[in-house]
C-alpha positions in Angstrom: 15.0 27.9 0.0 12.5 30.0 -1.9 10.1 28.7 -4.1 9.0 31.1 -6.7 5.3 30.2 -7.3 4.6 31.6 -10.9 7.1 31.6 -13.2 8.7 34.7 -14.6 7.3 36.6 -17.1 9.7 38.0 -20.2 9.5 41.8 -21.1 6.6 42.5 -23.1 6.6 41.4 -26.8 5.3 44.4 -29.3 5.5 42.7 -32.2 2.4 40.5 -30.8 0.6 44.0 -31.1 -0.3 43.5 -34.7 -1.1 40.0 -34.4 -3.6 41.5 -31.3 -5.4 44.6 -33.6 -5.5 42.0 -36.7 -7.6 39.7 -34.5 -9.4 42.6 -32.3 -10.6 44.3 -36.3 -11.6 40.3 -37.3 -13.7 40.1 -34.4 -15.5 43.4 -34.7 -16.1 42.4 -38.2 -17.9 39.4 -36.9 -20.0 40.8 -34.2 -21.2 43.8 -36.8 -22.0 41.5 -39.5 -24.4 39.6 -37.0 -21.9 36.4 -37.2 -22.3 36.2 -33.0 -23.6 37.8 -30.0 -20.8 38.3 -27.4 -21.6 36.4 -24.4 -20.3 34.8 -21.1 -18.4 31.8 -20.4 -18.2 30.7 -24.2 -15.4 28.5 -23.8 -18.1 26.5 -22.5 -21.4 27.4 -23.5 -21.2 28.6 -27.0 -20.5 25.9 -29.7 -20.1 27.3 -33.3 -18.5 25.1 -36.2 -18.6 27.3 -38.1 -16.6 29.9 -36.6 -14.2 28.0 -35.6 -13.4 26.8 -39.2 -13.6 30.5 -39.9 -11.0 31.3 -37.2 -9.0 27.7 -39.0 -9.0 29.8 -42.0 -7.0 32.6 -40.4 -4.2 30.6 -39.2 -6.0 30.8 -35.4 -6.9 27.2 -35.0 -3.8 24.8 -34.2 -1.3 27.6 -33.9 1.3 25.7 -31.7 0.8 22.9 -34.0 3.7 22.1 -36.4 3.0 22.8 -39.6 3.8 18.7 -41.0 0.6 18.3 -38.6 -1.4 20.7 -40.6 -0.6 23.4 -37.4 0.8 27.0 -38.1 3.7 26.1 -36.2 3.6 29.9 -34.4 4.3 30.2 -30.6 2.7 29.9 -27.1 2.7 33.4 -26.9 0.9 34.4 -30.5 -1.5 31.3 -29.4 -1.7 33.7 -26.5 -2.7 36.5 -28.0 -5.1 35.1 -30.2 -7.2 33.5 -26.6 -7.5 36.2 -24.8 -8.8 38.4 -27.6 -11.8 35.7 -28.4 -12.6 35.3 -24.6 -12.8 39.3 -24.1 -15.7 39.2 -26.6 -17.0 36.1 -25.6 -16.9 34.7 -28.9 -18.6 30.7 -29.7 -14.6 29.4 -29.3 -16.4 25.5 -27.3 -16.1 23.5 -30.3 -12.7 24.3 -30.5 -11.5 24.5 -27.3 -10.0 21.5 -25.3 -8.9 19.9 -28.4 -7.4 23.0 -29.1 -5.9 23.7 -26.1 -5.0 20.4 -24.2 -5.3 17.4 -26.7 -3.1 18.8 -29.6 -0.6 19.5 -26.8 -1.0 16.0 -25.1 -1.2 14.6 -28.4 2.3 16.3 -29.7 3.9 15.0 -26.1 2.8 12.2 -25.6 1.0 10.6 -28.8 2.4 8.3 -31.7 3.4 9.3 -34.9 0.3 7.7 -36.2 -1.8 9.6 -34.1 -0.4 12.9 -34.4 -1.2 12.3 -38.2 -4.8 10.8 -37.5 -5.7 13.6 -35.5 -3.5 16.8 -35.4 -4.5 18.0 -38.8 -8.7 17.8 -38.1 -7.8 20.1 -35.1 -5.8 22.5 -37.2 -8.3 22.5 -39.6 -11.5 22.7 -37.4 -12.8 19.3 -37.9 -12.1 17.5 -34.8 -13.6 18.3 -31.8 -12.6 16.6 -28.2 -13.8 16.2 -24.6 -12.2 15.3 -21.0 -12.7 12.2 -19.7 -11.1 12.6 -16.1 -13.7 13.6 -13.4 -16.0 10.9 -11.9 -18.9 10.3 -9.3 -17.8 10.4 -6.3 -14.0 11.1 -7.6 -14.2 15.1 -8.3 -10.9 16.7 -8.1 -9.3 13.4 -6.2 -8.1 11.7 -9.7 -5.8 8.9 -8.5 -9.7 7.5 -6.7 -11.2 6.9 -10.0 -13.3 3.5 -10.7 -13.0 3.1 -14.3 -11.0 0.3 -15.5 -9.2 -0.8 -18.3 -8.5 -5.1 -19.1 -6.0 -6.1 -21.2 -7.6 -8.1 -24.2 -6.4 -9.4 -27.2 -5.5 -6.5 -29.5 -6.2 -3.7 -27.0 -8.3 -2.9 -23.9 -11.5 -3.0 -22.7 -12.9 0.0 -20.6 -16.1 0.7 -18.3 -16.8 3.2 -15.7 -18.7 6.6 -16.0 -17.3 10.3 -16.6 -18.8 13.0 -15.2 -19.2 16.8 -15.9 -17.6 15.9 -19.6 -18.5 19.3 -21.2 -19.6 19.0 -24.8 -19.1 15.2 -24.9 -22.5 14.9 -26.9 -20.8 17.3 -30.0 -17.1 16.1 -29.6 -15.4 13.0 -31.8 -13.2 11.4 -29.1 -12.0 12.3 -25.3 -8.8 11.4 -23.6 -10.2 9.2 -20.9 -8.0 8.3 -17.5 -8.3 4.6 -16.0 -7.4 2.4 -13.6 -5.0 -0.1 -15.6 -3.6 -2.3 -12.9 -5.4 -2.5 -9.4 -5.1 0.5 -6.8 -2.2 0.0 -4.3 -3.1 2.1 -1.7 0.6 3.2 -0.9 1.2 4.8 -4.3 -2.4 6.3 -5.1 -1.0 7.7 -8.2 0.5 5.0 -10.4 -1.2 1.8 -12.2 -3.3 4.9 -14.3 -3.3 5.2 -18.1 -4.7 7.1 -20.7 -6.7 5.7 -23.4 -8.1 7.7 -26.7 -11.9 6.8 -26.9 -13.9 7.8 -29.8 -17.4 8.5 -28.8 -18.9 6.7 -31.2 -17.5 3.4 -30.4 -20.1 0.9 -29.4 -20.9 0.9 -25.6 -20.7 4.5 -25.2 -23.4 6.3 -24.1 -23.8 9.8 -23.1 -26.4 11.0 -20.8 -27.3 15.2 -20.6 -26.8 17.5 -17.5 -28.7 20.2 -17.8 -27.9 23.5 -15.9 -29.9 25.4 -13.6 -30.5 27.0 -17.1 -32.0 24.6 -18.5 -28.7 24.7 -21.0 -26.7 21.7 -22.3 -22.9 21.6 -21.5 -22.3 19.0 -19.0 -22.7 15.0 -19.7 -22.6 11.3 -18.0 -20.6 9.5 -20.3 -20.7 5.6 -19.5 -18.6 3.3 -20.9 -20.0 -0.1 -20.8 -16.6 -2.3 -22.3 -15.4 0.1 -24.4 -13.0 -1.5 -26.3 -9.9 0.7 -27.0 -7.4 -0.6 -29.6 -3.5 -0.3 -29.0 -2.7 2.0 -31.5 -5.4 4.3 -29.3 -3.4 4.1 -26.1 -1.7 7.5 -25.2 1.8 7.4 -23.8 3.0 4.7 -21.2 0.7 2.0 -19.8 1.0 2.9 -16.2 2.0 6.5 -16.6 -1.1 8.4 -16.9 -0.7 10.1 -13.4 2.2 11.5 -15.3 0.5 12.8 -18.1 -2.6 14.3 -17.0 -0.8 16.4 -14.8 0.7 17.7 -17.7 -2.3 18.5 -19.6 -4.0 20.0 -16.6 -1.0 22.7 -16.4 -2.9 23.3 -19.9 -6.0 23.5 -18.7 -5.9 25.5 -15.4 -3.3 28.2 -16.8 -5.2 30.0 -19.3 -6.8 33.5 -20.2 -10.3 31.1 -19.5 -9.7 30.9 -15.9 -9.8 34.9 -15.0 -11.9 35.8 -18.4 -15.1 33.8 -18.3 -16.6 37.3 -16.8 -14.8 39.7 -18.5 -17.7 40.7 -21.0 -20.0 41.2 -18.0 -16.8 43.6 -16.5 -16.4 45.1 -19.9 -20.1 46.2 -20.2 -20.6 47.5 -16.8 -17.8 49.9 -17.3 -19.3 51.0 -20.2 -22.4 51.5 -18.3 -20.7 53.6 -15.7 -19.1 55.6 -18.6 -22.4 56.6 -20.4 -24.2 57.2 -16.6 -26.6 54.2 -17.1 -24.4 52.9 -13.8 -23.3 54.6 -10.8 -19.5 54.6 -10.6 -18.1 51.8 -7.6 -14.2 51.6 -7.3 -14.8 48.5 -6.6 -15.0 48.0 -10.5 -11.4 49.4 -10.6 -10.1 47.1 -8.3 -11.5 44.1 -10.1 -10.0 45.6 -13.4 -6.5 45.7 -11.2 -6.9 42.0 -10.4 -7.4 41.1 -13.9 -4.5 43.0 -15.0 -2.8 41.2 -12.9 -3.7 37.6 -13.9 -3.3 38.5 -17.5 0.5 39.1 -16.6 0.7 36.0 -14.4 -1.0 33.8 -17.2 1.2 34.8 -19.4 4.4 34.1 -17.7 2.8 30.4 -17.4 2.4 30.3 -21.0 5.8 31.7 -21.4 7.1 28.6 -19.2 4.9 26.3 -21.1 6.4 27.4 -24.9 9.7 26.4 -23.1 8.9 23.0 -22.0 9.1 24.0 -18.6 7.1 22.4 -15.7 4.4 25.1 -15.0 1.9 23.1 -12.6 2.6 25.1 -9.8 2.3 28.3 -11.3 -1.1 27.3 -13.3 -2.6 26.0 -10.5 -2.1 29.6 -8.6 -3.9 30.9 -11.6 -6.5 28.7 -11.6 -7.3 29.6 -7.9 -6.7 33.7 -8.2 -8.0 33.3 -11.8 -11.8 31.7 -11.1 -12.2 33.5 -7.7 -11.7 36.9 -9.8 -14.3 35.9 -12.5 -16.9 34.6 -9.5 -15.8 38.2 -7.9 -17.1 39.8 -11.1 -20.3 38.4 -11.3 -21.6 39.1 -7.6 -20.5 42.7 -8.1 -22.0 42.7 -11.4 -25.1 41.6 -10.4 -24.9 43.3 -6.9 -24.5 46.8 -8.9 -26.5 46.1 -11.4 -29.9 45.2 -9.2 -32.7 43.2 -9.9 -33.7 43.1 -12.7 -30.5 44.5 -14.0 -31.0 48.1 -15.1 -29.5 49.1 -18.3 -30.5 47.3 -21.5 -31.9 44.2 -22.4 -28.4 42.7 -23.7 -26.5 44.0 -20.8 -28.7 42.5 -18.4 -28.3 38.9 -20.3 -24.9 38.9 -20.0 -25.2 39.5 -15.7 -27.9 36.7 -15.7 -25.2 34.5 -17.4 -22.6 35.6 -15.4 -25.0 34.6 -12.1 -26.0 31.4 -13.8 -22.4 30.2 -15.1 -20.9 31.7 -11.4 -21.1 28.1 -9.3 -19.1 26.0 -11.5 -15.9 28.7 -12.2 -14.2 27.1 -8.5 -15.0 23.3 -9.5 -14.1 22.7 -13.3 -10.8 21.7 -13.9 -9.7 21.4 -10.3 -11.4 22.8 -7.1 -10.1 25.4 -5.8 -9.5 23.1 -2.4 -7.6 20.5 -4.0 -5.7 23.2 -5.9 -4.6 24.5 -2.5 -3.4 21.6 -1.7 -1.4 21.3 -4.7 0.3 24.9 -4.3 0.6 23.8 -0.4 3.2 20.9 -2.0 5.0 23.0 -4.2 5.7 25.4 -2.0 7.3 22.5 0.9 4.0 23.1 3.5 3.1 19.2 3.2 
């Protein structure tokens, strides 16, 4: 029986074409008044409150969000839109992002009523940031082998264990974190996992920098030394967070951020071929091709996603083609480009971010080894 891999896509929708100039004119606006600098991989690297409260104040903050949660209560595919128009610039979007686009959505599934009110609107509005608390040491992409545990105690739980590569944990309010809730039975890896909502404030949390090759500050140890978690903090199910996390990570791994980290490094080097600054390479074009094509294939994922559809095996595929594209980008770039990169000084920032972002594109959110495993199940191969 064939297995169709990523989910199809709908004929294109024109009437998102205003919605795309309205935000493509807002951003120009931004970069000429000096509001930011366009830059690589700022999903993760730039953090600006302020503009993300600005982009709140447009009705781009929350869009999927119904509106009695303080959301615009607009679709998947305007939400769309609105992404991949910040990440071609490469605008400050980090202190937005996972709340934006994997705890509201968790939150709306899986969450109470009095959490969707305690936290929904803050996101809408800008106010609430959020983290992941999933990877470990010595866990990495393996989820169902991770140490930290949650006891039952009176009133709630008590949590310790340590997260790993938690980007932005240091700036963000609270992280959904994944533990081990009843002891591992190693015939059924995956259940006796829950989800807990842990505010990073909460007394026995500490949060220990990882600093890049860059010297830069994204990535943090969080340790959690009896954390204790109140019931009305639990997300979902007790014993079904196996459940939900794959869920959320059909958020995470689907998006215009898995092919677009790059693209303002792509973007500026074709413009560098167009003025002559850059000898021509059709190598560029193919690249282009490839991104084409992701944009239409993470679309159709969102698509299935707005419909409540299951879309794990069709994000994971983009997450796989998506990061090895935006990794392809950057050794071209830089290949083309020479050292130092000729051509301005901003141009050659944004290939030395490119080469310095470039190792962790195939490891965040899944490596791309354990995602070819996952695609290998969908498709009946084991």
């Amino acid at each position: 029986m064939h297995t169709q891999v990523v989910p199809a896509a709908g004929p294109p929708d024109h009437e998102l074409d205003a919605l795309r100039a309205e935000v493509r004119t807002f951003l120009r606006e931004q970069i000429d008044a000096g509001v930011f600098t366009p830059g690589v991989d700022t999903w993760l690297t730039r953090w600006n409150p302020d503009f993300t409260k600005a982009l709140a104040a447009r009705g781009w903050l929350g869009m999927t969000i119904p509106a009695e949660y303080g959301g615009q209560g607009r679709t998947f595919m305007e939400r769309f839109v609105v992404t991949e128009e910040l990440l071609a610039v490469g605008a400050p979007v980090a202190a937005q992002w996972v709340a934006d686009r994997q705890a509201a959505p968790s939150l709306l599934t899986y969450g109470t009523e009095e959490q969707k009110q305690r936290f929904l609107p803050g996101i809408a509005n800008g106010e609430i940031s959020w983290a992941i608390g999933m990877s470990e040491p010595e866990s990495g992409s393996d989820l169902a082998s991770v140490r930290t545990k949650a006891v039952r105690v009176d009133g709630g739980w008590r949590i310790t264990g340590t997260k790993l590569w938690t980007s932005g944990a240091h700036r963000a309010d609270a992280f959904f974190a994944l533990a081990r809730s009843a002891p591992l039975d190693p015939a059924q890896r995956h259940a006796g996992l829950s989800q807990f909502i842990v505010l990073l404030d909460s007394p026995g949390v500490q949060i220990r920098p990882i600093l890049s090759m860059s010297g830069d500050h994204h990535f943090n140890e969080v340790i959690l030394d009896d954390v204790f978690v109140p019931d009305e903090l639990v997300l979902g199910r007790i014993g079904e967070g196996w459940k939900q996390v794959t869920s959320e990570l059909a958020f995470e791994r689907s998006g215009p951020e898995r092919f677009m980290s790059t693209f303002p490094v792509l973007a500026a080097m074709a413009e560098e071929i167009r003025e002559g600054l850059q000898p021509a390479d059709a190598r560029i074009g193919a690249l282009v091709a490839r991104t084409f094509g992701l944009h239409h294939m993470s679309r159709a994922v969102s698509e299935a996603l707005g419909r409540g559809d299951d879309a794990e095996l069709g994000a994971s595929v983009v997450k796989v083609l998506g990061t090895k594209t935006e990794g392809d980008i950057a050794d071209l770039v830089e290949e083309l480009a020479g050292e130092p990169a000729a051509g301005g000084e901003y141009f050659a920032e944004l290939v030395r971010a490119g080469v310095m972002q470039r190792p962790g594109f195939t490891l965040r959110g899944g490596t791309s080894e354990i995602l070819r495993g996952v695609i290998a199940r969908g498709l009946g191969m084991r």
